[in-house]
Structures are given as C-alpha cells and as structure tokens.
N, C-alpha and C positions, 0 to 999 in steps of 0.2 A: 504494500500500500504506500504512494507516495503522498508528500508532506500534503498537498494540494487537496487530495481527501480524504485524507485523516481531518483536515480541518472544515471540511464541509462536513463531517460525521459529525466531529464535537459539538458538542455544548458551548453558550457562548462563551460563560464561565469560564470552562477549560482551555478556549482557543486563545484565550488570552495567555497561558503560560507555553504554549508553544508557538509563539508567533516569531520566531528564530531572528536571525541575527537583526532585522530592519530596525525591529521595534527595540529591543534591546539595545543596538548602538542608539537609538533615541532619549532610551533610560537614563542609559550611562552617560549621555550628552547634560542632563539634568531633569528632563520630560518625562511625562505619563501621562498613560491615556486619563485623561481627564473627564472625572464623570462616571467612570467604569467603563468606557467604552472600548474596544478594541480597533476602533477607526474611525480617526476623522478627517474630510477633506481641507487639505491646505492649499489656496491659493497664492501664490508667490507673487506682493506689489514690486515690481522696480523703476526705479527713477525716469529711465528712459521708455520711449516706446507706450504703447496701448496698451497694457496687462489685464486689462476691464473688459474682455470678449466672452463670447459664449455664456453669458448670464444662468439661461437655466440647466443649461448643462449640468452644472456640479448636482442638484436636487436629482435630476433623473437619474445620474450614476446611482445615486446614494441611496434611492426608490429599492434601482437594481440589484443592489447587495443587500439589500431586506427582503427584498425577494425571492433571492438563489442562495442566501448563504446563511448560519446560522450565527454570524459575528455579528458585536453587538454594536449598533450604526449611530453617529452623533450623527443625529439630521439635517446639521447646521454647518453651512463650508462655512471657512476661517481664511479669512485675508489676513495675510502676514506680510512683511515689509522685507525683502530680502535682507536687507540691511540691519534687520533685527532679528537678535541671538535666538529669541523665541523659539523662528524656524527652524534652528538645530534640533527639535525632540521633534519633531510630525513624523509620522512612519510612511508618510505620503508626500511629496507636492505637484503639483500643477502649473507651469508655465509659461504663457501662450502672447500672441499678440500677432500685428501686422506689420509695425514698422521697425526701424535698426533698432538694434540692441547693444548697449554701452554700458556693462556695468563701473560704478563707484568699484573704489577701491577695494571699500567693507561688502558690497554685493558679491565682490569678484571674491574676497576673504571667506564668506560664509559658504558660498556654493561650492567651491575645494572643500573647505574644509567639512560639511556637510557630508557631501559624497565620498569621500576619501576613509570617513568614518563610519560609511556603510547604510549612509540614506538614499532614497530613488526618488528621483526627478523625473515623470514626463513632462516633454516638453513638444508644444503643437505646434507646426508653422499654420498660422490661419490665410498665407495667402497660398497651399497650397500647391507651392511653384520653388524648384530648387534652384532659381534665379533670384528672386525676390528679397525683397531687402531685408526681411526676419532670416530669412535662410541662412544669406550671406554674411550678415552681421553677428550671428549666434554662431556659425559655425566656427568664424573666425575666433568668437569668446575664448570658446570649448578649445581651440589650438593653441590659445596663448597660455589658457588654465593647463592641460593633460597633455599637449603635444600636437605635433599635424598629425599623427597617426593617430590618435586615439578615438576620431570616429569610426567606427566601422558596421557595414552591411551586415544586417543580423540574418543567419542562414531559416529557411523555412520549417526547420527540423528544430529552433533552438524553443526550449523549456517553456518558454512564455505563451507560445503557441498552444499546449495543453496544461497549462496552470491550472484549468477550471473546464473550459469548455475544449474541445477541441477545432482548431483552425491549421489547413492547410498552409496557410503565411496569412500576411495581412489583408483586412477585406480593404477591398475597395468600399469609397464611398461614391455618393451620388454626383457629389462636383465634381470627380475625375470622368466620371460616367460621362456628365454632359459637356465634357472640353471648358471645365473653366482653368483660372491658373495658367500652369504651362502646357495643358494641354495633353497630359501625362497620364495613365495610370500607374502611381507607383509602387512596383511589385516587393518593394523592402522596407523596411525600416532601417535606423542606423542606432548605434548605441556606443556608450564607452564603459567597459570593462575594467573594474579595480578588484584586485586581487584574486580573478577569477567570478568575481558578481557584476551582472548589470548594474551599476551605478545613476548611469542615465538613459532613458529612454530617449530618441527622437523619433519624430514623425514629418513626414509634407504632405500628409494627406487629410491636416484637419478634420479628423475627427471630433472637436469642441464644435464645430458646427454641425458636422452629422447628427452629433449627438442633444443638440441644442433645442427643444422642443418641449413644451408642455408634457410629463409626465405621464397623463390622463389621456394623450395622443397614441400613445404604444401600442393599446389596441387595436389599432387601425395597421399596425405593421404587418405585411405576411412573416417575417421573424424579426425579433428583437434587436434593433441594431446596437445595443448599449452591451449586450452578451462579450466583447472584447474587453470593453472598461472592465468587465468585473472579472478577465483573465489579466489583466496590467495589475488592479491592486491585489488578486489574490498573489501573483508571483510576488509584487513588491514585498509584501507579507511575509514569504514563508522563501524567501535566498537570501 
C-alpha cells in the first residue's frame, strides 16, 4: 500500500501524524496546522506582478478535498506575503499571476529557503504561453535561486501522476484546446528537485483558471476537472 492510500484510508485524526516530510519541515520551521487541521491553502502575495488571479479557485480545490479525501480541510485560503516568515510553516503554496516576476531580496530569501527545507510551491503561469512575461520572468527567478538547470520536464510516469487519482501526464485544459496563449498544448510540466523531492511544481497551462468557477458549477462537468488539484496537494503531503 502506498503512502497516497494509506492516507485516503485514514482517519483525519490519524492523517495528520503521517503527513511525512512537507508538513513536518513546516513544524520544525515553527508552524502547525492551525485549528487541527491537516490543510490549509496558502496563497503566496508578492510585490511584483498580479498575484490576485483565479479568485475562486482556491474554495473549489478545497470543496475537492472534502470531497475525495478524508483530511481535515480549513475552508478558508490564507494570503501570505512572501516576504513574511509566516509562509515558512504552510505544507502548501500557490503562486500565480500574469505579469514579470521580480522578487525582493527577502521574497527571493524565503522561497530558497522554504523549499530547500522541504516545502512545495505550485506555481501557474496564467498566460498560458512559454513566451510570456510570467514565464520568462519566473523562470529566470528559479535560475538565479537553484541554477539554469534546475528546471526540469517532469516524465509522465513521475509519482504525482498517481498520488491520488491516476493520470496518464498532465490534462490538458480548455485554453490550450481553443488556441489561446501560445497556441500550444503543453504535454509537460517542469519542476525543480531538492534532494530527491519535488520542491517546486511549475505549470503553463493555467490550471487556476481551468479551475476557476463557482463550486456548485461541477455538476454540470462530464468529469471533475479539479481531480488533478487534489493529486498536486495529496503528493505535496505525503514526499
């Protein structure tokens, strides 16, 4: 039985002492789940750039994992300021926006050191376009933080894929469908790797907007398209 469901067996009670290494380097950073909860979403403020996109997103994720899992869900996303220490205990954060990305010194200081100490970052490009100015500006971050190499194309076979549900590689969404962006459907994700762990997720296939929709909307889906979100936090969770 893999860690993934074992913790959809458990009790929420219990999922909480085996939430492996994320939650724990959150611990030990000074954090806890606050409230008794075993997950809450964190979105990441930064200085630069739009960081205020995909509104309802975070609640439908959060629907999602009340729905499919038995962890116990703070209903309430949390904007945090990258630049505040806070964000060092979230077993979660959320990223996103559309225009360049320029972290402060102390953003640049928190998000190393965050990740380094074994937190996970997704992070959404909202334009969708691996030209674009979030693209190019965040990528270059991530190279000045981890190195040029430290982005890398995540294989279709890697862990994340079956955390929870199973997925062939990443779904496409509806923008790459209808040729918005660059015009792309993009068949990968990219990630950067610390010490053998995801550290950071990336995406250009905005997802915060796929996913962006009234809750109460879902049953109008022929299948759930939020079922990914809730493979991102269950791995975040449990590597």
């Amino acid at each position: 039985m893999n860690r993934a469901r074992f913790l959809r067996l458990l009790g929420g009670g219990l999922a909480a002492a085996v939430m492996g290494s994320r939650l724990a380097a959150a611990q030990r950073a000074g954090g806890a789940a606050t409230g008794g909860f075993d997950f809450w979403f964190t979105r990441l403020k930064y200085n630069s750039g739009d960081w205020d996109v995909d509104q309802r997103m975070p609640a439908n994720l959060l629907t999602s994992l009340v729905d499919y899992t038995t962890l116990r869900i703070d209903p309430e996303e949390h904007v945090v300021a990258l630049s505040d220490p806070r964000m060092l205990s979230a077993p979660f954060c959320y990223l996103a926006g559309h225009k360049a990305v320029e972290f402060s010194e102390i953003e640049r200081r928190n998000f190393e050191r965050y990740v380094r100490n074994g937190g996970f970052v997704f992070v959404d490009d909202c334009n969708h376009d691996i030209d674009g100015l979030f693209a190019k500006s965040f990528e270059a971050q991530m190279a000045g933080i981890f190195g040029g190499e430290a982005m890398k194309k995540l294989p279709n076979n890697h862990p994340l894929y079956s955390s929870f549900f199973k997925f062939a590689g990443p779904p496409a969404t509806s923008f790459e469908l209808n040729g918005w962006g660059d015009d792309l459907i993009h068949d990968y994700l990219k990630g950067i790797t610390i010490n053998g762990r995801l550290g950071v997720l990336y995406s250009n296939k905005d997802y915060g907007c796929e996913w962006d929709y009234d809750w109460r909307n879902k049953r109008f889906l022929a299948e759930d398209n939020t079922r990914f979100g809730v493979n991102i936090i269950m791995y975040a969770l449990s590597n």
